[in-house]
Structures are given as structure tokens and as C-alpha cells.
PLY file of the C-alpha trace (Angstrom):
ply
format ascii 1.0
element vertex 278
property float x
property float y
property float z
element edge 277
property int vertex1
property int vertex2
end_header
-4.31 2.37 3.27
-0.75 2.39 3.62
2.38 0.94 1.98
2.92 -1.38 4.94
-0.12 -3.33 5.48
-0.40 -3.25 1.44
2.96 -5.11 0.82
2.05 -7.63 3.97
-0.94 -8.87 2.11
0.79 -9.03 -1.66
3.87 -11.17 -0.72
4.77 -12.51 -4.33
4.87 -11.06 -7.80
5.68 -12.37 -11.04
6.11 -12.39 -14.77
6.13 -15.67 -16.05
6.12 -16.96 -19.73
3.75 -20.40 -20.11
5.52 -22.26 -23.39
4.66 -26.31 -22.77
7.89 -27.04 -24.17
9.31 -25.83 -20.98
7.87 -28.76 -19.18
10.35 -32.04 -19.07
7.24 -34.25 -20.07
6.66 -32.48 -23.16
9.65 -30.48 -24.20
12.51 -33.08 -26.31
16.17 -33.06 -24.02
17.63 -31.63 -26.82
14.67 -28.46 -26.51
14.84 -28.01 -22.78
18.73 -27.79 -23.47
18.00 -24.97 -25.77
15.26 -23.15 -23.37
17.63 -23.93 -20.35
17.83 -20.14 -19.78
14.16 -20.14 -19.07
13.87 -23.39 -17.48
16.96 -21.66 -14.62
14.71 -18.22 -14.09
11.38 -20.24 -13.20
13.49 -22.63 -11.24
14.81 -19.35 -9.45
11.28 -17.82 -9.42
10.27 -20.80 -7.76
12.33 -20.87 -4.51
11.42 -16.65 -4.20
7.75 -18.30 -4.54
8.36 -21.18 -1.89
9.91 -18.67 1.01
6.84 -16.41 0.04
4.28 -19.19 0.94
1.22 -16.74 -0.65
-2.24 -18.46 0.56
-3.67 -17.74 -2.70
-2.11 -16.80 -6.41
-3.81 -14.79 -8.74
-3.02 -15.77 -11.91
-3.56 -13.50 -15.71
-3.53 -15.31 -18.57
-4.53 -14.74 -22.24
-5.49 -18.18 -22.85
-8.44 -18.49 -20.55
-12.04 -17.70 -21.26
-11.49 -13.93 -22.61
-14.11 -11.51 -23.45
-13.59 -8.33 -25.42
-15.53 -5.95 -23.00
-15.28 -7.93 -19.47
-12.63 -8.99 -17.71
-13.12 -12.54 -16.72
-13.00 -14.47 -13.24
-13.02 -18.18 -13.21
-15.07 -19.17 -10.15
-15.40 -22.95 -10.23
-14.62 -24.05 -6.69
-12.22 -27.01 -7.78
-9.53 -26.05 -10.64
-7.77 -28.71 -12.71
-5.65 -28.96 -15.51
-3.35 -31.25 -18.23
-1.67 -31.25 -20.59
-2.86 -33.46 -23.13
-2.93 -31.19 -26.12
0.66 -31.59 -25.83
1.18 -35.45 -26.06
1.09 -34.88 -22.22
-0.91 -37.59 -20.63
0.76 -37.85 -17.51
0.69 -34.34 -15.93
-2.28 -33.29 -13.52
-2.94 -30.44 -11.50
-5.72 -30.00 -9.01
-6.16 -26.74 -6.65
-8.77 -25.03 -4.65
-10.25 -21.70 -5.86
-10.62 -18.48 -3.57
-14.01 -17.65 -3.48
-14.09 -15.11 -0.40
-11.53 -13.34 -2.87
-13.59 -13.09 -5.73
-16.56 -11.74 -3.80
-14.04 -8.93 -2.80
-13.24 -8.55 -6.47
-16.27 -8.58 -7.90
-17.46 -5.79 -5.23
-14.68 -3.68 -5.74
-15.32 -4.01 -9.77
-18.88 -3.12 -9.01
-17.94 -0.11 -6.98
-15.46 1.13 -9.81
-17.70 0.12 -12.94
-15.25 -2.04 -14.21
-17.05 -4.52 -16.30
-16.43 -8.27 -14.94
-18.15 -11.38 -15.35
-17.66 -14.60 -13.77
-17.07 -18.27 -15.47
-17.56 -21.23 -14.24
-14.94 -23.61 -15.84
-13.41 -26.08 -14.02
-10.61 -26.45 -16.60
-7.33 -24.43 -16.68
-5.45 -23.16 -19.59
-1.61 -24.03 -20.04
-1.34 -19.92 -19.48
-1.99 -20.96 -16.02
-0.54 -24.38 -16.08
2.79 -23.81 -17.02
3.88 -21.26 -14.59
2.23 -22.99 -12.12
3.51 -26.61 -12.79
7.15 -25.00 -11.69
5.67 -22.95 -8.68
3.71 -25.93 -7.21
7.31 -28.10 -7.02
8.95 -26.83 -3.69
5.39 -25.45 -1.85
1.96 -26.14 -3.08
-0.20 -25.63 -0.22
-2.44 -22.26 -2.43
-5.76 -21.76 -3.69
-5.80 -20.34 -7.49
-7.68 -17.70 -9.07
-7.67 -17.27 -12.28
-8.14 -14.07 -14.58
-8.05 -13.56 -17.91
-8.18 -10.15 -19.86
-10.30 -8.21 -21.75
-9.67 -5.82 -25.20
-10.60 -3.05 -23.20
-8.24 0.23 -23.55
-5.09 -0.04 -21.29
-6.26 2.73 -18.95
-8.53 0.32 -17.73
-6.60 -2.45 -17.79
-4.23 -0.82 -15.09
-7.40 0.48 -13.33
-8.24 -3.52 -12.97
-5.10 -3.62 -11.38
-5.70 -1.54 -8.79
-9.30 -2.94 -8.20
-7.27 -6.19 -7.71
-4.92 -4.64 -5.23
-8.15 -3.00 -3.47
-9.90 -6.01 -3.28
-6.97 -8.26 -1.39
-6.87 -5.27 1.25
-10.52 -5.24 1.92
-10.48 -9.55 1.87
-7.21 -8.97 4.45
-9.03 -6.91 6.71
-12.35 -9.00 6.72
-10.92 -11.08 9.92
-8.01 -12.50 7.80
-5.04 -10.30 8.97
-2.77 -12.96 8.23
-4.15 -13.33 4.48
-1.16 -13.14 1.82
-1.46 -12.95 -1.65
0.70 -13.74 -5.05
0.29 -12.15 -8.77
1.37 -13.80 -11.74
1.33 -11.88 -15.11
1.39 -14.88 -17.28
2.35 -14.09 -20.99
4.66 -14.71 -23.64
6.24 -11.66 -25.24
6.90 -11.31 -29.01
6.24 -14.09 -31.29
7.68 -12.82 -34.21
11.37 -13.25 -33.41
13.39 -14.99 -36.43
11.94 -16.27 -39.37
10.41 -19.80 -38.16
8.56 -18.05 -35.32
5.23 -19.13 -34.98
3.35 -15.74 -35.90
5.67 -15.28 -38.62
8.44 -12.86 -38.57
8.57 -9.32 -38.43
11.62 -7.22 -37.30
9.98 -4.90 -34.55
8.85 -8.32 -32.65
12.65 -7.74 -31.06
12.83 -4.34 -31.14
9.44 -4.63 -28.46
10.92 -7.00 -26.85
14.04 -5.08 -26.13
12.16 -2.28 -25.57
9.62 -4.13 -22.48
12.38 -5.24 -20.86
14.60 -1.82 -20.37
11.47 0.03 -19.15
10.77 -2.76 -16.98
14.24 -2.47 -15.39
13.75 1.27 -15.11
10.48 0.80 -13.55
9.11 3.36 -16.27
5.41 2.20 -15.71
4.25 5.07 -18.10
6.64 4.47 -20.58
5.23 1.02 -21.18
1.47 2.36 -21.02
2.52 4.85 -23.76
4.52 1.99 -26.16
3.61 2.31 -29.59
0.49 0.68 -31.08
1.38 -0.39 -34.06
4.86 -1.74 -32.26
2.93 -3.90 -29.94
0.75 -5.07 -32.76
3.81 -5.63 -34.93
5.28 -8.04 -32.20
2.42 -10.58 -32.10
2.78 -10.94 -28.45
0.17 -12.12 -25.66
1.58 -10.89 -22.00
1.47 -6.93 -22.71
-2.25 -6.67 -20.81
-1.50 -9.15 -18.33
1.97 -7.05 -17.62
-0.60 -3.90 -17.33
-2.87 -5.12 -15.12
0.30 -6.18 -12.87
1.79 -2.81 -12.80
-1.92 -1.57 -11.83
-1.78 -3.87 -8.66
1.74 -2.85 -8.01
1.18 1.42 -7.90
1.57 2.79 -4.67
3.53 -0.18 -3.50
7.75 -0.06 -3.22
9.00 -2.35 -5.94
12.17 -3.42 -7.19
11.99 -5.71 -10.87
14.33 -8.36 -10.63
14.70 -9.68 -14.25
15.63 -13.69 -14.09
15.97 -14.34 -17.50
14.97 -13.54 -20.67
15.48 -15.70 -24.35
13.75 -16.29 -27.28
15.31 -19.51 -29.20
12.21 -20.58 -30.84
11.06 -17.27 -31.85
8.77 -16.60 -28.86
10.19 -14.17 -25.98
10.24 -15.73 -22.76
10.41 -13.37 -20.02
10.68 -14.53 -15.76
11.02 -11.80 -13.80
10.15 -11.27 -9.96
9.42 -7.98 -8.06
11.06 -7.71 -5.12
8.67 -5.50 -2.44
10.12 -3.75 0.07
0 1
1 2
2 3
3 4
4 5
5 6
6 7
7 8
8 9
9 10
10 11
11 12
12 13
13 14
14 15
15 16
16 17
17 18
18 19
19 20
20 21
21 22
22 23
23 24
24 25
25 26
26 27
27 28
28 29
29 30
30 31
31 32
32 33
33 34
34 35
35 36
36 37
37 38
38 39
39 40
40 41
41 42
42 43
43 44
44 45
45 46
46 47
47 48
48 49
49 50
50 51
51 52
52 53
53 54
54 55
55 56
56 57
57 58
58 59
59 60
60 61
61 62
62 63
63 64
64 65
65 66
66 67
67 68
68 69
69 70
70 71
71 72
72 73
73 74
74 75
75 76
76 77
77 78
78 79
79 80
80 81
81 82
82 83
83 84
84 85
85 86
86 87
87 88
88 89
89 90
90 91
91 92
92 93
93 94
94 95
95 96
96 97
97 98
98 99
99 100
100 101
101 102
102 103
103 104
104 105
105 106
106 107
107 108
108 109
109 110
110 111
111 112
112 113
113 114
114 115
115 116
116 117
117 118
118 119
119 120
120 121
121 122
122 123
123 124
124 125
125 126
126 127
127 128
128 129
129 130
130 131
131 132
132 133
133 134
134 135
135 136
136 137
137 138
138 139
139 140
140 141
141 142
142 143
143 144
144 145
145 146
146 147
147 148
148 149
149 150
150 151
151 152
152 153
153 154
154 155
155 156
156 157
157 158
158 159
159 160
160 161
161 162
162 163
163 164
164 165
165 166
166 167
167 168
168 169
169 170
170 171
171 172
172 173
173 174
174 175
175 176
176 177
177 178
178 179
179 180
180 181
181 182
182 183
183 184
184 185
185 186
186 187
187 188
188 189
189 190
190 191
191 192
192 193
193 194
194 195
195 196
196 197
197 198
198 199
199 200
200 201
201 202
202 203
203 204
204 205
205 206
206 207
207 208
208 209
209 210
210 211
211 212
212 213
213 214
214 215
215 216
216 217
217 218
218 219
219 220
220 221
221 222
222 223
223 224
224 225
225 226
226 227
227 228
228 229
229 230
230 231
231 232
232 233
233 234
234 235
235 236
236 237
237 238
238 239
239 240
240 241
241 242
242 243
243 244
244 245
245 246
246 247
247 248
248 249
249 250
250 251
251 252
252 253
253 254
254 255
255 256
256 257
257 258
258 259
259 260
260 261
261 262
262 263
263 264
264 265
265 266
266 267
267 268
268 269
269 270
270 271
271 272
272 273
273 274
274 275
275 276
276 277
């Protein structure tokens, strides 16, 4: 299939960090002052999402139901969410699911003997929440589906990726030529920043960080398959599969990363950065 038709179906895609504190019910004035860098590059992410419009959003995160040997796809038909493990009690979010995409997903993960399994949990995790509670202000009118990874080697992880991006061709071309789609990677990046960090502290947690984000600029997709082991263990972070499996959907396609910001004041890198397709 070619390059074209590819990038008219995948219209959106995104790296987004999901810390609750980023949202104005939860997060103190004097905190959102201090994550303000963040809380500008999802504001930014969110207008490039609104003049996308994608019909349905595909959304990694490491905080829903993961299993170490499948790669999970939440199928309930109605998806909501809060944020009440946060002091939260106000926040809601409802969507629709995509089913017709799943069945293309799960075929296309059958054809490839990647393992999958479905679950069918109505609830979302802040993973999803968060990114989501930003992208839903200025156009909300998209179904959700969400993913979360397994602890299967990264080989396969970026293979999933491409199943993905195989999958929303086949669903286009299945009388929905009009069909466009959106990717979120949703992950935090090292958690071992400075000494109060969450995780603890380590001093390679910046030295990954740093290291992410220049071969993300230089569109070295191998370079971050091949990052050290024991770095990326070392940094205590929880977006480096979801980033994978992004880059899998994006090979073949004509990309350009557009990094909106990137901080880490509370010890916990937060990365927003958009791919611009050509």
C-alpha cells in the first residue's frame, strides 16, 4: 500500500505524558505554575489534534490492564473514566469504543501471530485520561481504543506497530475511505530525576532522558530500539514500549517529530511531542 493512502488514514500522532497533576482540578496553582511547560505543549498538541479531527484515537498506555505475553485491547463498547484517586470528584469522561477497528486488529494480530487478547473493562486508566482530558477540550467528536503493552521483546513490540498500521488500512478500505485515525504513545519518561523523584533517584534517569529525546529529533528509530538495557532499566520510566510500538505504526510513513516540550520538575520526564506527516 502506498505512502499516500497510508498517511490519509493516520492523520494524528502523538507522545503525550499522563501526570494528574497536570489537570487544573487536581494539580495546586502553585504546581501547574511549575509544570506550565507541559501544561503549553499539550495545549499546543491539542489545537494540531482539533484541525486533525481523527474519527477514532488509539491510545497506549502502561497503566491499563497489561499482560506480560499479550498485548491487550480494551473492547467494552462504552469507555469512561475519573479521576477520583486523585481527590478528583468532579472530572468525567465518557466515549464510544471502535469495535469495527478492533476486529481489524485482532485479524491482522492473528495473521502475524502476535499474541493479543481482548478485555472487557469499561473503566479507563489516567494513562488514557490525562492526555485525553486536554485533547477532548477544542474537538471531541472520537471513538477511543485503548491498548496497553505487553513485556514482550521490543522486536515485537514495533512489529505490533505495524500490525496497528495494517489494520487501520484494511478497516479504511472496508467501505470507509474517509476513515482517519490518531496514535497516542502515552508514557512518562524517567522517574528517577533528582533526589525526591518518586522511583528514587538514580543519575542515568537524565542521561535516558536526554538521550530519547535527541534520537527522537534525529528520527534514529534504530538507535532507540538498540538503547541500553540496563540504561532504560536504570531510568524507571513507563513510555519506552508505548514510544516503540508508535515508531512501528509510523515505518514506511514520511514523518517529521516536532518536540513541544519537554521538563521534569517533579522528578518525572514529561515529554509532548507531535509528528508532523507529510
Amino acid at each position: 500500500m502506498s505512502i499516500v493512502n497510508s498517511q490519509k488514514s493516520i492523520v494524528f500522532v502523538a507522545i503525550a505524558p499522563h501526570p494528574p497533576i497536570i489537570v487544573p482540578t487536581i494539580g495546586r496553582p502553585a504546581d501547574l505554575k511549575i509544570v506550565s511547560k507541559t501544561i503549553e505543549g499539550m495545549e499546543k498538541l491539542a489545537e494540531k489534534f482539533a484541525t486533525a479531527k481523527p474519527e477514532t484515537v488509539i491510545v497506549i498506555s502502561p497503566h491499563g490492564p497489561v499482560d506480560f505475553n499479550n498485548f491487550t485491547v480494551t473492547n467494552s463498547p462504552t469507555l469512561a473514566g475519573h479521576f477520583y484517586n486523585f481527590g478528583d470528584f468532579q472530572t468525567k469522561l465518557i466515549f464510544r469504543n471502535d469495535k469495527k477497528l478492533i476486529e481489524e486488529i485482532e485479524k491482522e494480530c492473528q495473521k502475524a501471530k502476535i499474541p493479543i487478547r481482548l478485555a472487557n473493562i469499561e473503566e479507563l486508566d489516567h494513562g488514557v485520561l490525562v492526555p485525553l482530558f486536554y485533547l477532548a477540550k477544542s474537538y471531541s467528536n472520537f471513538k477511543v481504543v485503548p491498548l496497553a503493552y505487553s513485556f514482550l521483546d521490543l522486536e515485537t513490540h514495533f512489529k505490533f506497530g505495524q500490525i496497528l498500521h495494517s489494520a487501520i488500512q484494511s478497516y479504511k478500505f472496508h467501505g470507509r475511505e474517509k476513515s482517519t485515525i490518531g496514535i497516542i504513545a502515552s508514557g512518562d519518561l524517567s522517574h528517577r530525576l533528582t533526589p525526591d523523584a518518586p522511583a528514587g533517584y538514580s543519575p542515568r534517569g537524565k542521561e535516558f532522558d536526554q538521550k530519547l529525546v535527541e534520537l527522537l529529533e534525529k528520527k534514529d528509530v534504530k538507535g532507540i530500539m538498540n538503547l541500553d538495557p540496563n540504561l532504560v532499566e536504570e531510568a524507571g520510566e513507563c513510555g519506552y514500549r508505548s514510544i516503540i510500538i508508535l515508531l512501528g505504526a509510523l515505518n514506511n510513513l514520511d514523518w517529521q517529530p516536532e518536540i513541544l516540550s519537554y521538563e521534569g520538575p517533579f522528578g518525572v520526564g514529561y515529554l509532548v511531542a507531535n509528528f508532523k506527516l507529510k
